[in-house]
N, C-alpha and C positions, 0 to 999 in steps of 0.2 A: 506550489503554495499549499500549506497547511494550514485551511479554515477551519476556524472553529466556532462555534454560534454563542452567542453572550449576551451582553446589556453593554451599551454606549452611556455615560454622562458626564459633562463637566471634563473631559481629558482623561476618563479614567475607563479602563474595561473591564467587567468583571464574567468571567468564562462559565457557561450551565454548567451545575450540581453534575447531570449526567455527562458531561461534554467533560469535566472535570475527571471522573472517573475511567470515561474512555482512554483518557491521556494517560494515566497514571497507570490505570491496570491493563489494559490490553493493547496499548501501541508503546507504554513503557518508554516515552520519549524522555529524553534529558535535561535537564537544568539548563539553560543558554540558549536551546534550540528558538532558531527562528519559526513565528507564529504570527497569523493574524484572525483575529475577530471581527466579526461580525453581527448584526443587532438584527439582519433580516431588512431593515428599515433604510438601507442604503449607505450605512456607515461602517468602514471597519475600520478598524486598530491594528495597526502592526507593531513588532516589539519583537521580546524575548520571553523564551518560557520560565516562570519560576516555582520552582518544585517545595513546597513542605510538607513534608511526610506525606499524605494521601492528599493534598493540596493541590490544585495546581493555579497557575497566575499567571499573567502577562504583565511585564514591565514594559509602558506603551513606550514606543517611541516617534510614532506618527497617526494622527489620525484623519483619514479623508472623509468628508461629508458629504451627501448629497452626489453620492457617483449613478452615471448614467445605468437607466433602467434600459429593457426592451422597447422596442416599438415597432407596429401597433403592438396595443394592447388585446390578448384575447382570453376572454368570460367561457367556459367551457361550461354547460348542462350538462349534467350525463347521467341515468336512471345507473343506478347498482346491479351487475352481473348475478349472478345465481351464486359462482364461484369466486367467494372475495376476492384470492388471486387474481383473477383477471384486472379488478375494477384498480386493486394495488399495482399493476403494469404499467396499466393506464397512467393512474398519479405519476409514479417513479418516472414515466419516460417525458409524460407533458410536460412536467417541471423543468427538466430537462433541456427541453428546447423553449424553455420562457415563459410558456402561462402565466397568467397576470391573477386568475380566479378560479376555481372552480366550485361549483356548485353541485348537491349529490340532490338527484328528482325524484321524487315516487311519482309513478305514472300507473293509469292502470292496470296494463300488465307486469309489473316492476314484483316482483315473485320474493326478493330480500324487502324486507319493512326495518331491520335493524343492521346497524354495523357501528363500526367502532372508528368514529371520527378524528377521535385524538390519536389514533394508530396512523392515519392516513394524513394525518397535521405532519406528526413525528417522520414520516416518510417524506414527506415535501421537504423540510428540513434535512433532510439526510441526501436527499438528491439535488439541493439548492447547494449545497456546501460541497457534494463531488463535482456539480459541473460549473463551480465557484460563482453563485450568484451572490449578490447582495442584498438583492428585492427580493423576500419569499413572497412566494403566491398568496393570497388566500383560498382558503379550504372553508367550505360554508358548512355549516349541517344541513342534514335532509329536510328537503321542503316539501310539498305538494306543489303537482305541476301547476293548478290554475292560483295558487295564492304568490309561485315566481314570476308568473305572468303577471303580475299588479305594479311590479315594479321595474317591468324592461321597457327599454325605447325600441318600439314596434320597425323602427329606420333601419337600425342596425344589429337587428335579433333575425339571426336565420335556423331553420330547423332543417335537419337531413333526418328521411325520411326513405322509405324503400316503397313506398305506392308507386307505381309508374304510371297508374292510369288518370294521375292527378298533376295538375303542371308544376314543373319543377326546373329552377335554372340552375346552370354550371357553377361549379365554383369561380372558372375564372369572370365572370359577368358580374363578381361580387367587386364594385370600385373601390378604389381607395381608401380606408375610413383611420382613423386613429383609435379606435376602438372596436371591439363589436362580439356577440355572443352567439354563442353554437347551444343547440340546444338534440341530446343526442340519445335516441329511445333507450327501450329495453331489450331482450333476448325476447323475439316475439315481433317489435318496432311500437311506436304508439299506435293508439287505436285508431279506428277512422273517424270516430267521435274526436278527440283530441286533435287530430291531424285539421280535422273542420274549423275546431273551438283555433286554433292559431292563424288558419289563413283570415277567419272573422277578426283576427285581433291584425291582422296586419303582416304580419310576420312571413318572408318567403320561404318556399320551400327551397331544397338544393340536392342535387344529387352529388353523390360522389363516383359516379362512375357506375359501369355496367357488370361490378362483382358487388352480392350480398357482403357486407361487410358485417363483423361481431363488433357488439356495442365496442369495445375497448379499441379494437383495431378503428374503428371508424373516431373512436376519440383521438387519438394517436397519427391520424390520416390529417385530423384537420387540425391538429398541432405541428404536425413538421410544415401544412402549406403556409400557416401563418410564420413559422421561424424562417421559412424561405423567404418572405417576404421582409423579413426583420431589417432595418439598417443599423450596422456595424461601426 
């Protein structure tokens, strides 16, 4: 299948400006060629390609609404690496296996205070269309940790954390939920101040095992256990 990301309306598809030029200049695909679009929002358009001069277009010939998302759903926290790469790993691979959300934390060890969100959009998008989703994620801007905390349910918000001298349960003791949010330090871990301010808010902690994990890998860790858990 050749997705390609667009605007859904009224039985009509119109294919991104850049998505447009991809086609044209550097996959150089042909007049006729089968294609389908996609809105992000769970609709795509199947058709034909049609080529005018630097143009390109979908003559639809089907369009599905409303096609099945993941489930559970999962909300991914995760402070910003030192080394953008990493934290673009991260993205590229959770989308991957179906994140529903992410959200970028400043915490107080969090060492990046800037980055480039719409690069990290543009990347969820680019990994939503290789491993052919239809639902892109959301991609949040950076927040401060205690003003994301205002708006989580305390039930099914767990943080992973590397304290051991503080109680912390398994991943698999985490039941069933249709939902639920990770929330996942910085290069360093959160503070013990922060670590406090979330068991007062409710929130459990979780280990993920008996290796130090890098923020990325540990985002990445509790992305595949949730896609293992996905029903198909």
């Amino acid at each position: 299948m050749k997705l390609f990301f667009g605007e859904i309306n009224n039985g009509t598809a119109i294919i991104n400006d850049e998505e447009q030029q991809h086609i044209v200049k550097v996959l150089r695909m042909k007049d006729g060629e089968e294609i389908h679009v996609t809105d992000g929002k769970g609709n795509v358009a199947s058709g034909k390609l049609v080529i005018e001069g630097k143009r390109a277009g979908i003559e639809v010939v089907e369009i599905k609404n409303e096609t099945t998302d993941f489930n559970p759903k999962l909300h991914i926290a995760i402070a910003p690496t030192k080394n953008i790469d990493r934290i673009e790993f991260f993205v590229e691979k959770a989308v991957e296996m179906g994140i529903s959300e992410i959200t970028i934390l400043q915490t107080e060890k969090t060492e990046r205070k800037n980055l480039n969100i719409d690069k990290l959009r543009k990347q969820a998008i680019a990994a939503s269309k290789q491993s052919l989703r239809f639902h892109f994620p959301v991609i949040n801007d950076l927040i401060k940790l205690a003003d994301f905390l205002k708006n989580v349910d305390a039930e099914t918000t767990f943080v992973a954390h590397c304290n051991e001298n503080l109680e912390r349960i398994n991943l698999n003791e985490i039941p069933k939920l249709e939902s639920c949010t990770f929330l996942i330090g910085p290069e360093g871990d959160f503070s013990d101040k922060e670590i406090l301010f979330l068991a007062e808010k409710g929130i459990k902690a979780v280990s993920l095992g008996n290796q130090r994990l890098r923020t990325e890998t540990a985002g990445v860790f509790v992305a595949a256990w949730n896609y293992n858990k996905m029903i198909f």
